[in-house]
C-alpha positions as CSV (number, residue, x, y, z in Angstrom):
1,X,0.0,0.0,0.0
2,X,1.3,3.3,-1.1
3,X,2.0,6.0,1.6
4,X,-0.8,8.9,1.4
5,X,0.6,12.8,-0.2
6,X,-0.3,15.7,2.2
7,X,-2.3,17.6,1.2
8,X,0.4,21.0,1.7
9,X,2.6,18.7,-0.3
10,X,0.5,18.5,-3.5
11,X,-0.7,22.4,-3.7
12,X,3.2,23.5,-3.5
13,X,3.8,20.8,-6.7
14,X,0.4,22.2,-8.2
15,X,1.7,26.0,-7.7
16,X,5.3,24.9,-9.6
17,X,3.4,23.2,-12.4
18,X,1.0,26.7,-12.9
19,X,4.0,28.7,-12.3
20,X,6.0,27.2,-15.0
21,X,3.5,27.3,-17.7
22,X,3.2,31.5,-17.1
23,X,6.5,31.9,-17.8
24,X,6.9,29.2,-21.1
25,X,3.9,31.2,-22.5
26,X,5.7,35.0,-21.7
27,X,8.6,33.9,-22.8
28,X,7.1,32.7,-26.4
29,X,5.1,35.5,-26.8
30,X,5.1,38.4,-24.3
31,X,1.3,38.5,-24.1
32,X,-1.0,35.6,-25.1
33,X,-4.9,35.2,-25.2
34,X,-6.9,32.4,-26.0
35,X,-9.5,33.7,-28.5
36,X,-12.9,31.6,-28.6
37,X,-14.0,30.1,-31.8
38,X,-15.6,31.9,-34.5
39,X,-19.1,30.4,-34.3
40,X,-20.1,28.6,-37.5
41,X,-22.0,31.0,-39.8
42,X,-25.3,30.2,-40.8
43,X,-25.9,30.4,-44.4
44,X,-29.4,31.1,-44.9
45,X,-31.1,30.2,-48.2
46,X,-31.3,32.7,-50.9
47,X,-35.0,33.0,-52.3
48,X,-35.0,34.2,-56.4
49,X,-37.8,35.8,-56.9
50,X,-38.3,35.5,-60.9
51,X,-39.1,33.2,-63.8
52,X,-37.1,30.5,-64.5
53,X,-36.0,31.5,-68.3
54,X,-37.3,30.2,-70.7
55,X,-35.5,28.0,-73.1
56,X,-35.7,29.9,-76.5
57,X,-35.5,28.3,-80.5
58,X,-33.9,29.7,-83.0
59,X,-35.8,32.2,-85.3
60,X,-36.5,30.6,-88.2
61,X,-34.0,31.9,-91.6
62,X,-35.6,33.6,-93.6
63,X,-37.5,33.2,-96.8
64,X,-35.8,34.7,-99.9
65,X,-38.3,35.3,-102.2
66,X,-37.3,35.1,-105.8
67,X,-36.9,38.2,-108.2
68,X,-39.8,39.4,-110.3
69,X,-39.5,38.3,-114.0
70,X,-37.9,40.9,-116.3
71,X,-38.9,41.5,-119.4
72,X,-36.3,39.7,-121.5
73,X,-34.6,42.5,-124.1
74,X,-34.2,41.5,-127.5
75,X,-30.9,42.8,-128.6
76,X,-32.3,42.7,-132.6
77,X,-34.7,45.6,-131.2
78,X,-32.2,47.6,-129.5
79,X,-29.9,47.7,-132.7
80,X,-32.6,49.3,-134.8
81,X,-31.9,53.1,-134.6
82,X,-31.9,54.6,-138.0
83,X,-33.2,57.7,-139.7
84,X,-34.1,58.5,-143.6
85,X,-33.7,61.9,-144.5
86,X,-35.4,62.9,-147.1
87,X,-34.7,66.4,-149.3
88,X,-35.7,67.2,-152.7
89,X,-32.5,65.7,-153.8
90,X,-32.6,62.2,-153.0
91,X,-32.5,60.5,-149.1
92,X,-29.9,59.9,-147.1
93,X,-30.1,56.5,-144.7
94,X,-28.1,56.4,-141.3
95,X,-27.8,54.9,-138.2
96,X,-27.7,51.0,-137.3
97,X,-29.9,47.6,-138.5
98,X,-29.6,44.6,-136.7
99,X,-28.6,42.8,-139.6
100,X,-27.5,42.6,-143.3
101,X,-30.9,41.6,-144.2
102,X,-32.2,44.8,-142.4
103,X,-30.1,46.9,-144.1
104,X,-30.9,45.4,-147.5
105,X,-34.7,45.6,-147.6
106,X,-34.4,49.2,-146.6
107,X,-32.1,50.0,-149.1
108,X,-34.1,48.1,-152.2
109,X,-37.3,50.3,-150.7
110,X,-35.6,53.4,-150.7
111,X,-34.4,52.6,-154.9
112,X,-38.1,52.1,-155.3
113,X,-39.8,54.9,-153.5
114,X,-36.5,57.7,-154.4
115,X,-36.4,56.6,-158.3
116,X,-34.9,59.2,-160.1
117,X,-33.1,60.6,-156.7
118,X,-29.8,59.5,-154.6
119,X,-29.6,57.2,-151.9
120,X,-27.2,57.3,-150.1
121,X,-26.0,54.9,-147.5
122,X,-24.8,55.3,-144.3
123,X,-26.1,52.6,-142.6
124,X,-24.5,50.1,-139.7
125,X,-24.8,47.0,-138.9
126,X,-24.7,45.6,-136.2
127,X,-24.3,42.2,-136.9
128,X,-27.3,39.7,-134.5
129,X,-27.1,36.3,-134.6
130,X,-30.5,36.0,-134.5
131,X,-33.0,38.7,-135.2
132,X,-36.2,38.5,-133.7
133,X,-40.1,38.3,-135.6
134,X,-40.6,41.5,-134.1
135,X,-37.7,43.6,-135.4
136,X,-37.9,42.0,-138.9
137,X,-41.4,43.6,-138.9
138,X,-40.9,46.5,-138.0
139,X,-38.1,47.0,-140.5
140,X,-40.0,46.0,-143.1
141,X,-43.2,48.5,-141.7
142,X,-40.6,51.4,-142.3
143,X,-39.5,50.1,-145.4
144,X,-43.4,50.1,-146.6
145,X,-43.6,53.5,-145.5
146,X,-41.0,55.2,-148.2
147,X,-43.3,55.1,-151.2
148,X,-45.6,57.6,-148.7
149,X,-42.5,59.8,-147.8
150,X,-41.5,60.2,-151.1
151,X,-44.5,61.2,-152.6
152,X,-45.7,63.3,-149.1
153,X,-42.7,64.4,-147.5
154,X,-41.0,67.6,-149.1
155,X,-38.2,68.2,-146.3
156,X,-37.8,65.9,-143.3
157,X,-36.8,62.9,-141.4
158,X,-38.4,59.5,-140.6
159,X,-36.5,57.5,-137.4
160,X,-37.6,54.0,-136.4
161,X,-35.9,53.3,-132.9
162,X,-36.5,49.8,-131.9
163,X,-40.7,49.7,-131.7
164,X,-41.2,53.7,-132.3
165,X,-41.7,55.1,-136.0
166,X,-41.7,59.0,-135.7
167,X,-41.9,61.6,-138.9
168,X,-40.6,65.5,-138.6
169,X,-40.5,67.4,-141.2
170,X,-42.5,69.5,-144.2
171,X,-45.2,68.0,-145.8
172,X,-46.5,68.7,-149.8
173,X,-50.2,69.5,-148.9
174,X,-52.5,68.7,-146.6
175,X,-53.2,65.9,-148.4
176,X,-49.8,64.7,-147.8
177,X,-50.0,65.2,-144.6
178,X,-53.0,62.7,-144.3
179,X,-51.1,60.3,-146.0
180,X,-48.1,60.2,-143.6
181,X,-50.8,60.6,-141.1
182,X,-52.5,57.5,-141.8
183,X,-49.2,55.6,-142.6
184,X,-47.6,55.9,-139.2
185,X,-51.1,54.9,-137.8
186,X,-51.3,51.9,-140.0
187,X,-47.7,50.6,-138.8
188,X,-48.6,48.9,-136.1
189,X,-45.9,51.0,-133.7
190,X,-45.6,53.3,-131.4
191,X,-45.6,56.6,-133.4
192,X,-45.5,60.0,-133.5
193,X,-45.6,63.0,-136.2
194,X,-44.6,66.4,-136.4
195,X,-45.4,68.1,-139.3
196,X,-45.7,71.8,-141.4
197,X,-48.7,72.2,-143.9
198,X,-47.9,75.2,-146.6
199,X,-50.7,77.1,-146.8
200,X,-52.2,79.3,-149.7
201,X,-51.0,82.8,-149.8
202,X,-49.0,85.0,-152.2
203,X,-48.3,81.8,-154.5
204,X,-52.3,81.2,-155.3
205,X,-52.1,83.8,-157.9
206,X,-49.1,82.1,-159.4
207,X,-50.7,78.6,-159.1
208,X,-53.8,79.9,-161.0
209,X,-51.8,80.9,-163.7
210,X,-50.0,77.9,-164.4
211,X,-52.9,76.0,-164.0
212,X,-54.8,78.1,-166.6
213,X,-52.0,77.0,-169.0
214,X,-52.9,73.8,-171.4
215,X,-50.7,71.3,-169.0
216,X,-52.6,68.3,-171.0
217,X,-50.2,68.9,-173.6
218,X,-47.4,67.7,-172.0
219,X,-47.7,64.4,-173.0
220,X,-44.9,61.6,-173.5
221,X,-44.2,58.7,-175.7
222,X,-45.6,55.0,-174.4
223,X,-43.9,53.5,-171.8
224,X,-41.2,56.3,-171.9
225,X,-40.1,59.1,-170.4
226,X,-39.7,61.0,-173.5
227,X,-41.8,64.5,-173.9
228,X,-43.6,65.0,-176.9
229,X,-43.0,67.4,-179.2
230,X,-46.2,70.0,-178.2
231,X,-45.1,70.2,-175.2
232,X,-42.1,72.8,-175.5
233,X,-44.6,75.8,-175.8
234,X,-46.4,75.2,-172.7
235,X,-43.2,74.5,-170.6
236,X,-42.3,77.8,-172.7
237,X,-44.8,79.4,-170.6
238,X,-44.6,77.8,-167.4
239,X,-40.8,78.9,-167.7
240,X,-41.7,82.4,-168.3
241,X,-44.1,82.7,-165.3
242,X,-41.2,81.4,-163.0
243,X,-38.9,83.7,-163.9
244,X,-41.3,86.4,-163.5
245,X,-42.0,85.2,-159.9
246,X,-38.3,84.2,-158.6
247,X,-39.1,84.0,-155.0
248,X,-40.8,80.5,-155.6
249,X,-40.2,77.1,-156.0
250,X,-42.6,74.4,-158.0
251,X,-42.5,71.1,-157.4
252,X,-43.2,69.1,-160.8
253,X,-45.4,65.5,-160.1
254,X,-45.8,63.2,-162.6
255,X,-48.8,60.3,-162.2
256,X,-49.9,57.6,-164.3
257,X,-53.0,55.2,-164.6
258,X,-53.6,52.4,-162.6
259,X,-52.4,49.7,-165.6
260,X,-49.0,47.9,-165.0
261,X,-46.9,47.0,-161.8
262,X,-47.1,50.0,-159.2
263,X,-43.1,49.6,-158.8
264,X,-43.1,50.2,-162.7
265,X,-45.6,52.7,-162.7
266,X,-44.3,54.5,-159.9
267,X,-40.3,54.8,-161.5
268,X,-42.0,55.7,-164.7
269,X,-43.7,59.0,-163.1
270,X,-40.3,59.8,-161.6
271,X,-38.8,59.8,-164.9
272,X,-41.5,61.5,-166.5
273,X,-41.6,64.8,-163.5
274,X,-37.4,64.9,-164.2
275,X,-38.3,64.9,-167.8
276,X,-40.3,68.2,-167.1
277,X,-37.9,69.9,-164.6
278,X,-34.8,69.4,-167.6
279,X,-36.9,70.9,-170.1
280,X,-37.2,74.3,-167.9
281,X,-34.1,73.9,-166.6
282,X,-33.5,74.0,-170.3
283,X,-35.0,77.1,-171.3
284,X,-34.0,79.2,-167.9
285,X,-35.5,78.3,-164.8
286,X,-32.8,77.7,-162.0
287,X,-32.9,73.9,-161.1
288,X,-32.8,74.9,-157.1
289,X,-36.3,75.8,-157.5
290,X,-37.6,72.6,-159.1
291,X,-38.3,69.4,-157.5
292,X,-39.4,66.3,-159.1
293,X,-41.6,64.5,-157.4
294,X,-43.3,60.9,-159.0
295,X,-46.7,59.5,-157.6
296,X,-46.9,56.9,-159.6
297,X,-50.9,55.5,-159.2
298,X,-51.0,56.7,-155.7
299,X,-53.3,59.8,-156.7
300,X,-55.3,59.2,-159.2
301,X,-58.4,61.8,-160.2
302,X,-60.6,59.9,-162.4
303,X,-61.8,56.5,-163.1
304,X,-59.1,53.9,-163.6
305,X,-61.9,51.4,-165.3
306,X,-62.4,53.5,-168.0
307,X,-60.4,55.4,-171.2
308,X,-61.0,58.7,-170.3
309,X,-60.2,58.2,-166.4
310,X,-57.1,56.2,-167.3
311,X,-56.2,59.7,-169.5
312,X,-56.6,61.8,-167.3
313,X,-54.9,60.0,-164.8
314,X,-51.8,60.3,-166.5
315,X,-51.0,63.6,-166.0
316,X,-48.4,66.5,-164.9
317,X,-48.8,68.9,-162.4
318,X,-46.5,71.7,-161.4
319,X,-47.6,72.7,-157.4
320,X,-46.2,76.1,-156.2
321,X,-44.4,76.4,-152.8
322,X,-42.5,79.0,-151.2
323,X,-38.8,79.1,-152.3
């Protein structure tokens, strides 16, 4: 059995023991304390007061809708651009045809309409592979329209761009004037026409006078161009009235009867009206103020079914203007 501590005994050892810690703990860190333990934080929920968001789909691509359908341009169009010119002298073709063709049936018209008068070409072309029903016809609508300018159209211009036929210029008459009228009308395009009508005034008395002369005596041989020989005195007297009147111009028409080809008919009253103009130019009359002008059948002023309308139908007449 182990002896029993006093009780003084074990508070000395208990004072060392307390005593020695006091000064381990200055001597480590001059001043120490014990701090308590954080208390564990309480992390409270966190309430979201909204919608939860919603999943979207993509937006859908758009539609492309296709272009609208263009007129398709037909290039045998767009290379007609021409003009005639037409003067007392002849006519005068420029600008561009879509083809040889083109460019051919224009001229051929022009030889038939301007018989007697230059042509003169100054055409282009412009060389399509393929030339379109359209533009073929309204080449040959133009060409169909020189016989009319020729015998209507004193001074002017006629210009066919693409599908639009326009005529400027001076008519012969009013009558002329309906006859260009109604051929632009008739051609099936767009058209347009811009025209000067002479009208009566100083020249009447002039035109009375000539027409007072015995003009049925200028008659020619069959078939032919060639004047008879009665009638030098009346272009004797037509010449002397000119020349008494200088300040105008006459333009000399020659017509037939409606017998015979209107191609031959229509070259032969060409031939006949130059006929006239060289016999005053002949005896005096300055060939500036004559124009020959050919009508062929186109104006006939009697009955074709008979002899004495077919007579009278072939004819000269002299029309004064101002020079």
């Amino acid at each position: 059995m182990k002896p029993r501590r006093s009780p003084g005994r074990v508070a000395s050892r208990l004072a060392a023991v307390l005593t020695g810690v006091a000064m381990v703990t200055t001597a480590c860190s001059g001043s120490a304390s014990i701090s308590e333990p954080a208390p564990e934080q309480v992390v409270e929920p966190i309430e979201i007061d909204q919608e939860p968001a919603a999943i979207s789909t993509p937006a859908p691509e758009p539609t492309v809708e296709p272009p609208p359908d263009l007129p398709m341009t037909d290039p045998a169009l767009d290379a007609i651009d021409f003009i005639v010119q037409v003067d007392p002298k002849g006519v005068i073709l420029s600008g561009s045809v879509p083809d040889e063709t083109s460019r051919s049936t224009l001229l051929d018209a022009a030889a038939v309409a301007f018989v007697g008068g230059q042509v003169v070409d100054e055409l282009t072309v412009e060389s399509i592979e393929q030339v379109s029903a359209d533009a073929t016809a309204n080449v040959d609508a133009a060409a169909a329209m020189f016989i009319t300018l020729s015998t209507s159209l004193r001074l002017g211009t006629l210009r066919l761009t693409a599908d639009e036929v326009r005529i400027e210029g001076s008519a012969f008459d009013r009558p002329a004037a309906v006859a260009l009228d109604s051929a632009v009308r008739n051609s099936g395009m767009t058209n347009g026409l811009s025209l000067s009508i002479p009208e009566p005034g100083t020249e009447s008395a002039l035109q009375s006078a000539i027409n007072d002369l015995d003009l049925d005596s200028i008659q020619f041989a069959t078939g032919t161009a060639d004047l008879s020989p009665g009638a030098q005195t009346v272009l004797g007297e037509v010449a002397q009235l000119l020349n008494e009147n200088p300040r105008v111009v006459v333009r000399v028409e020659g017509h037939t009867d409606g017998d015979g080809e209107t191609d031959v008919n229509l070259a032969l009253s060409q031939e006949r009206a130059q006929a006239v103009v060289d016999a005053l130019i002949a005896v005096g009359v300055d060939q500036n103020r004559l124009t020959p002008r050919g009508f062929g059948e186109e104006r006939p002023i009697a009955d074709n079914e008979t002899d004495s309308g077919r007579a009278a139908n072939r004819r000269v007449e002299m029309v004064v203007e101002t020079g």
